[in-house]
N, C-alpha and C positions, 0 to 999 in steps of 0.2 A: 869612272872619275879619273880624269886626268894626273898625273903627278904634277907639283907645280914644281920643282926641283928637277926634273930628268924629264916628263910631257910622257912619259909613259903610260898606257890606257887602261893599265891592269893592277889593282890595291886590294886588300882585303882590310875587313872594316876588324879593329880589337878592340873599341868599347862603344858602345850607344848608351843614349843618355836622354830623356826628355827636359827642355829646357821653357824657360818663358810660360808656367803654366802649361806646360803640353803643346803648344803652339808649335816649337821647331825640336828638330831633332840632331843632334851635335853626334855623330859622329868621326873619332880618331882611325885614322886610316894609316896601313904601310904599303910604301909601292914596294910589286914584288919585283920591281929592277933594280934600284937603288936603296932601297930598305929605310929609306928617310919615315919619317912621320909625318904627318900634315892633319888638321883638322877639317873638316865641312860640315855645313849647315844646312838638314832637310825643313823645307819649309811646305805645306799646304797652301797647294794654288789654286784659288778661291774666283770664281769669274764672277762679277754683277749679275745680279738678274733684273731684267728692264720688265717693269710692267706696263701694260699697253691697255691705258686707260679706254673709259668710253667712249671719249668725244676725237678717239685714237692719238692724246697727246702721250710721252714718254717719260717713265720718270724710275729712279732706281728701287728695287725692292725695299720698303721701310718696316725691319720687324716691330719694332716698337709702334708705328701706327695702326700695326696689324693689331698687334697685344691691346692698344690704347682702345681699339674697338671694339675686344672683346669684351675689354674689363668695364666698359661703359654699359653693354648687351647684361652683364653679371651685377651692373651696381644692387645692393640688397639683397641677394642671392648665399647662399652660403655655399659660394665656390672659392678656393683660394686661387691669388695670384700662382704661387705652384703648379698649379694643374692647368691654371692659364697659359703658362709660360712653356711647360710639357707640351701643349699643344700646337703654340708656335713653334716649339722646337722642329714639331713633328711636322707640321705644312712645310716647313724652311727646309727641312730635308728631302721634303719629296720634290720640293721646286728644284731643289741644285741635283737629284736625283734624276731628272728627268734632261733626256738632251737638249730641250730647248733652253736658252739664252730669252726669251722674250715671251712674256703669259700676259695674259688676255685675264685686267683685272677681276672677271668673271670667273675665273678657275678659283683664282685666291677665296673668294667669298663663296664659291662653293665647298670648299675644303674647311674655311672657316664653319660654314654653315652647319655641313659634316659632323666636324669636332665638336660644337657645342650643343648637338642634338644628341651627342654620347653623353655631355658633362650635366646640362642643364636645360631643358624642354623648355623654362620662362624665358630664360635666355635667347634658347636660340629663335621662339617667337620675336621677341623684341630686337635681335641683330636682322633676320629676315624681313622686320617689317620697314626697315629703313635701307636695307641695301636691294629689295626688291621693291623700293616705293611704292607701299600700301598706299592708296588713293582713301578706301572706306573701311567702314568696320565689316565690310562683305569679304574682303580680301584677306583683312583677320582669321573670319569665321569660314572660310575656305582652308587658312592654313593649318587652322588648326584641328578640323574635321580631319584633313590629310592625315595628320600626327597620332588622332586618335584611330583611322585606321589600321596604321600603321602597327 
């Protein structure tokens, strides 16, 4: 970190501090040339993640539309939003987790699909039969023979 008083490249940090919710981090800094004080602000840099739709249009990761599809696969279920939101938490970390910048909305819904084969089996029937367009009740009773193999 620069000094901003003397441009010197060398400080040691004497207090850290979480600020904004944990969001940024304020650190008090002394340069060891001029022994001034100065303050700076670490912040978490957060890149977009684009999803690359079917019909390959672009559009920015929406967790809430993710959540909004779960919680619709869950309506009458005795799952909480909690555990819903625990599970977006957990796909949104493995997306920013992984190097790619740009997912193929086919990973998300299999990650989704994933997760709520862990929380809820109606569930996850019911998200799989609309994001892999069940055409008949044959495709049902395929998915769900699968499940009971399983």
């Amino acid at each position: 970190m620069k000094c901003p008083f003397c441009g010197y490249t060398e400080s040691k940090v004497i207090d850290s501090r979480p600020t904004d919710e944990f969001a940024r981090i304020r650190r008090r800094r002394e340069c060891l040339s001029c022994a001034k004080r100065f303050t700076t602000y670490e912040v978490v840099e957060s890149l977009p993640i684009i999803v690359v739709k079917k019909d390959k249009s672009r559009e920015t990761f929406d967790r809430e539309k993710l959540l909004g599809g779960m919680i619709r696969a869950c309506e009458k279920r005795p799952v909480s939003i909690q555990t819903l939101e625990r599970a977006v938490d957990e796909i949104e970390i493995q997306l920013q987790n992984s190097l790619d910048r740009e997912v193929d909305s086919i990973t998300i819904g299999e990650y989704a699909m994933r997760a709520l084969k862990e929380i809820d089996e109606v569930a996850y029937v019911r998200f799989a039969s609309v994001y892999r367009q069940f055409k008949d009740i044959q495709s049902f009773r395929e998915e769900i023979t699968k499940l009971l193999n399983e």
